[in-house]
C-alpha positions as CSV (number, residue, x, y, z in Angstrom):
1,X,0.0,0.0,0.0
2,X,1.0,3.7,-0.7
3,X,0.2,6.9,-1.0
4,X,2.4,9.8,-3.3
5,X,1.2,13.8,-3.5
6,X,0.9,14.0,-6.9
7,X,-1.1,17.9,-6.1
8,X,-2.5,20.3,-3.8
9,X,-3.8,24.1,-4.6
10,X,-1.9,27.0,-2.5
11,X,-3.9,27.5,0.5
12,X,-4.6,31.1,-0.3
13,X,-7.5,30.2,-2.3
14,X,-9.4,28.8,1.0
15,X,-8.8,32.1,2.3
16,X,-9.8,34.2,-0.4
17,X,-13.1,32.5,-0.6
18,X,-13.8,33.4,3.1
19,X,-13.0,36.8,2.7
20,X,-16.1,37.2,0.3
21,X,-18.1,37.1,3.2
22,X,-17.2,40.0,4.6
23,X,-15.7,41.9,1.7
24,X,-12.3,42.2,3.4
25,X,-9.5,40.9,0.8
26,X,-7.5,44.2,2.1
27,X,-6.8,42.2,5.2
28,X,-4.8,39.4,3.5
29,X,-1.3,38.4,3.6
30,X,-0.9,36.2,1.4
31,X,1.3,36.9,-2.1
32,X,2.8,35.3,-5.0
33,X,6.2,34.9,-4.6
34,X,9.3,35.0,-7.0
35,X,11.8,33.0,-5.8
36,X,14.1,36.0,-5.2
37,X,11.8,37.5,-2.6
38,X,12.7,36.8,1.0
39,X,9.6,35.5,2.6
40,X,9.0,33.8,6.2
41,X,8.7,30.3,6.0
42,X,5.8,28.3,7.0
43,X,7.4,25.3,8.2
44,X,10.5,26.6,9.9
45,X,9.4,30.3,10.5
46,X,13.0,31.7,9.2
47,X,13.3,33.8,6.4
48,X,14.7,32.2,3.6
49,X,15.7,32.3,0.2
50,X,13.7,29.8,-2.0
51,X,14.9,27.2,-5.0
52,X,12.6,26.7,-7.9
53,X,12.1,23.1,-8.3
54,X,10.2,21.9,-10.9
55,X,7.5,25.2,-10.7
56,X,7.5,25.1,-7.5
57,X,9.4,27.2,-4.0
58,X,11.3,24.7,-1.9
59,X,12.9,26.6,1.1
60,X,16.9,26.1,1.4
61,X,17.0,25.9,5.2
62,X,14.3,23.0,6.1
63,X,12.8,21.8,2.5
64,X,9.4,23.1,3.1
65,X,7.7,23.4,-0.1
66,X,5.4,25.6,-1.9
67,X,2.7,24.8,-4.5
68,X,2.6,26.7,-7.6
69,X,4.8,29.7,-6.1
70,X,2.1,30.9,-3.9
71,X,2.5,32.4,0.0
72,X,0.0,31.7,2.5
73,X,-0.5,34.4,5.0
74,X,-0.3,33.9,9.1
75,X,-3.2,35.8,9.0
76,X,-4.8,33.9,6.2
77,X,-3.8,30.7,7.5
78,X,-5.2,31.3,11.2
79,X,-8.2,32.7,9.4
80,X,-8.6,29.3,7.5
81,X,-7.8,27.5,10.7
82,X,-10.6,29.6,12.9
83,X,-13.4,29.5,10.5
84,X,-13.2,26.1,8.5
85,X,-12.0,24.3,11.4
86,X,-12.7,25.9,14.9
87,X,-16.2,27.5,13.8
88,X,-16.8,24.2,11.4
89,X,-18.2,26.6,8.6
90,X,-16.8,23.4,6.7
91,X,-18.2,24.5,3.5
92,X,-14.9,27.4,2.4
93,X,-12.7,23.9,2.4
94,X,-14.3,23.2,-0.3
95,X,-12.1,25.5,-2.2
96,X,-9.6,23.2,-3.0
97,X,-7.9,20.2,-4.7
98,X,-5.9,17.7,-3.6
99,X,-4.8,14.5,-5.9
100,X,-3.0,11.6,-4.9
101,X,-2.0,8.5,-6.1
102,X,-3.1,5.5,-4.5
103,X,-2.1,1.6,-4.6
104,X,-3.7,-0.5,-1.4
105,X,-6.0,-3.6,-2.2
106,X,-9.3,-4.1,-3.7
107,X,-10.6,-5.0,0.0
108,X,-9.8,-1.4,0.5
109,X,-10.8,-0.1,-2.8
110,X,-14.5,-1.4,-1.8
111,X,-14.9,0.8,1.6
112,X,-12.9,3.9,-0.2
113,X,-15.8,3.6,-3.0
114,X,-18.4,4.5,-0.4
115,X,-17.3,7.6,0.2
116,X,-18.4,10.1,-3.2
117,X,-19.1,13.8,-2.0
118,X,-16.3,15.7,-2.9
119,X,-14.2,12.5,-4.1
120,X,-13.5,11.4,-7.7
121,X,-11.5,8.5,-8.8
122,X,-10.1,7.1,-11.7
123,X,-9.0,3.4,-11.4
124,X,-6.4,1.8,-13.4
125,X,-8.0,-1.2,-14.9
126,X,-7.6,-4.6,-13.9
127,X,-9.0,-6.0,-16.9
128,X,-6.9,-4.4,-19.9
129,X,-3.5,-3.7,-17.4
130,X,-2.5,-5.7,-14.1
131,X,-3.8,-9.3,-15.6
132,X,-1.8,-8.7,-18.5
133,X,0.7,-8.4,-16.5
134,X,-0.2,-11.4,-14.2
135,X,0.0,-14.0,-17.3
136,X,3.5,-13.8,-18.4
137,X,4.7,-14.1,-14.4
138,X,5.6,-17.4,-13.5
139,X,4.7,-19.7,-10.5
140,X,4.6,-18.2,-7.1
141,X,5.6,-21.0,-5.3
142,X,9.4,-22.0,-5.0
143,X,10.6,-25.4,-5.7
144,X,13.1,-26.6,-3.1
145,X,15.8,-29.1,-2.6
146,X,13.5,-31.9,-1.6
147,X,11.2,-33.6,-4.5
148,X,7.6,-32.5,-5.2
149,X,8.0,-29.7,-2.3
150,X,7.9,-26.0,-2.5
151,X,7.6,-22.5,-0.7
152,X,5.4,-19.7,-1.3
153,X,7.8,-16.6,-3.4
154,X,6.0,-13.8,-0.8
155,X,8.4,-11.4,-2.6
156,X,6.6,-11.9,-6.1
157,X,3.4,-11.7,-4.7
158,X,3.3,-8.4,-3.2
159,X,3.7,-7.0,-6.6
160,X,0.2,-8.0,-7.2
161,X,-1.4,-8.7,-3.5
162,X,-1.4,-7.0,-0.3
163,X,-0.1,-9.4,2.6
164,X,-1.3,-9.7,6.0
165,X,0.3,-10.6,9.7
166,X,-1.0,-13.6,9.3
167,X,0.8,-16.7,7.7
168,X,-2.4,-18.5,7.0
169,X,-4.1,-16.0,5.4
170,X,-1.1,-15.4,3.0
171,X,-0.6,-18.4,2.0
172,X,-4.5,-18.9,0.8
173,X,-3.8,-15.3,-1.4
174,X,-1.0,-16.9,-2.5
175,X,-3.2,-19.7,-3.7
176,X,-5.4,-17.8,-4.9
177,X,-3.1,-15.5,-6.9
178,X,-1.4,-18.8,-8.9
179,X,-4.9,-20.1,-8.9
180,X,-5.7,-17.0,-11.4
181,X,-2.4,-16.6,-13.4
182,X,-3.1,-20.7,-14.1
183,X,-6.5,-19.2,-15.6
184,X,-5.1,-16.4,-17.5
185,X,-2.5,-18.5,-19.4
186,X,-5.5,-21.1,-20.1
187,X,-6.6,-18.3,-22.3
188,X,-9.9,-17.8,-20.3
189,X,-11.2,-14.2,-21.2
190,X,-10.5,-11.6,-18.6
191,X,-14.4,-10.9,-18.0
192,X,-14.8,-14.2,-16.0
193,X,-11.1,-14.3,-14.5
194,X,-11.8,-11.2,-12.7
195,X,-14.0,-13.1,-10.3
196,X,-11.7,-15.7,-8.9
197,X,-9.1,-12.7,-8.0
198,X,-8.9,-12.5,-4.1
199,X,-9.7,-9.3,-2.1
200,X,-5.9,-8.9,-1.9
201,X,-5.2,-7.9,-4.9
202,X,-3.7,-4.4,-5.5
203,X,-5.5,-1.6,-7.5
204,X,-3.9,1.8,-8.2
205,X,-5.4,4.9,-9.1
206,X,-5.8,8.8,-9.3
207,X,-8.1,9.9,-6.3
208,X,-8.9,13.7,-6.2
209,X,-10.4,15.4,-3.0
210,X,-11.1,19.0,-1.4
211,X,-10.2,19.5,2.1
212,X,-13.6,19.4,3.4
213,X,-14.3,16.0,1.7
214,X,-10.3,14.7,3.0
215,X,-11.0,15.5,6.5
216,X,-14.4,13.9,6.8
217,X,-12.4,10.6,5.6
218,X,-10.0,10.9,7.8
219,X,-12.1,11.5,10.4
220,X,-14.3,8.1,9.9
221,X,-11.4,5.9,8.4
222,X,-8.9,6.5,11.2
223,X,-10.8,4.8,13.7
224,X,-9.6,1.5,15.9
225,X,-12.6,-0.1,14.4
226,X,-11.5,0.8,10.8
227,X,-9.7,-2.2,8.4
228,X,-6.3,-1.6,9.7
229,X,-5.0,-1.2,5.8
230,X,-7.4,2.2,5.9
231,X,-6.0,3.1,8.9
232,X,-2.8,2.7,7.2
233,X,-3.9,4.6,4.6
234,X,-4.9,7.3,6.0
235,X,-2.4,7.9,7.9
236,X,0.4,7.8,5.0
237,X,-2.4,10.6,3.0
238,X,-1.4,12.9,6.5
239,X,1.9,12.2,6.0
240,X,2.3,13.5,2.5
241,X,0.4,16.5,2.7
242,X,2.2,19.6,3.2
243,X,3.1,20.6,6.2
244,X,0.3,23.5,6.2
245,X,-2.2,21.3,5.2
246,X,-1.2,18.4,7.9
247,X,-1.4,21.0,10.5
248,X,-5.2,22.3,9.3
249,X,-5.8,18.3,9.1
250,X,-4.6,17.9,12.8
251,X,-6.6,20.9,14.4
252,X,-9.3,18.1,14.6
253,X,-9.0,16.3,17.7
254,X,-10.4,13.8,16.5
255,X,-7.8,12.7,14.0
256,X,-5.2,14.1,15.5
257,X,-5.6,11.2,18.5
258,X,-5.8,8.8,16.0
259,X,-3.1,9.8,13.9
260,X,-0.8,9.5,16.6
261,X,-2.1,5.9,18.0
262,X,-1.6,4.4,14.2
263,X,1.7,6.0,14.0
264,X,2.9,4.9,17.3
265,X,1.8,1.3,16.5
């Protein structure tokens, strides 16, 4: 399972939209930045020069980096922070876009699909990609010294399932796994392959959120109770966000406590 950033809007934009409300864009602090300017930091409050990597700011003293050359305010920022978060007027998060890349298990892919307001997916398919791929592998069991006996290749098979703690339960994925690359090279059309694939399987795809739709995941998927590959999951999203973001994301309590628990094992 993994998560990667592949984008997030500047932050400004959140606070732009909140200052509609009371007609005060003169009270904001946030500016487009050169790269030559000196500006304060978010991340380690210093003022820094910034390099330009790839479009973007990264500062030279701690790495911190900004999307799409735009500076986020303290005033802005605590502004998003008080009314988004503290006040719960939930709806300015909206005013956003983050997309990530993500590769976890169709067990997972099931309970991500239930959550649709504010989330769109694309899913890279299993039917014209990853069993294409499956059928030229070879067997995922190991033959060993001794006649007629072999071991499971666990290293092969987490290119295409997602393992458990559990020995038994990998070893019937495993099964399952050779099971449908037997099928595949039998020439059996993809359509009716699909079904025999175990819940283990990996799926990767393009997910796209706003804040408002993030948090509420993270709030519900970050529970003990949660499949602990969600759990996972979500806390590997918190990871990658920038740190601005992280720290709007961890103003709830909520996730915050859970955050912490997951990370601390």
């Amino acid at each position: 399972m993994s998560v990667k950033l592949i984008y997030v809007t500047p932050l400004w934009l959140i606070a732009n939209g909140i200052r509609y409300s009371h007609d005060n864009h003169y009270l904001s602090d946030s500016h487009r930045i050169s790269g030559k300017e000196k500006v304060s930091c978010l991340n380690c409050e210093g003022v820094n020069q910034w390099n330009n990597l790839f479009g973007n700011l990264e500062c030279k003293n701690c790495g911190y980096r900004m999307f799409e050359d735009d500076h986020i305010g303290y005033k802005d920022f605590d502004l998003i922070k008080r009314v988004g978060f503290k006040m719960k007027h939930e709806s300015v998060l909206e005013h956003s876009l983050i997309v990530l890349e993500i590769e976890a298990s169709r067990a997972l892919l099931q309970e991500l699909s239930r959550h649709r307001i504010g989330i769109s997916p694309t899913v890279k398919s299993t039917r014209y990609t990853l069993l294409k791929d499956l059928k030229k592998e070879k067997s995922f069991f190991i033959e060993t010294s001794v006649k007629n006996v072999y071991v499971y290749d666990y290293e092969k098979a987490r290119k295409y399932v997602v393992l458990t703690n559990n020995q038994e339960a990998n070893n019937c994925i495993i099964d399952a796994l050779e099971n449908v690359r037997l099928l595949l090279q039998d020439n059996i059309h993809n359509d009716i392959v699909k079904y025999a694939l175990p819940e283990a399987f990996k799926f990767k795809g393009q997910y796209s959120f706003n804040l408002r739709s993030l948090v509420h995941l993270l709030e519900l998927r970050t529970n003990k109770d949660v499949l602990p590959e969600f759990q996972k999951l979500c806390a590997n999203i918190i990871d990658v966000l920038p740190n601005d973001y992280k720290e709007l994301v961890l103003t709830n309590e909520k996730i915050k406590i859970n955050y912490e628990r997951i990370k601390n094992g």
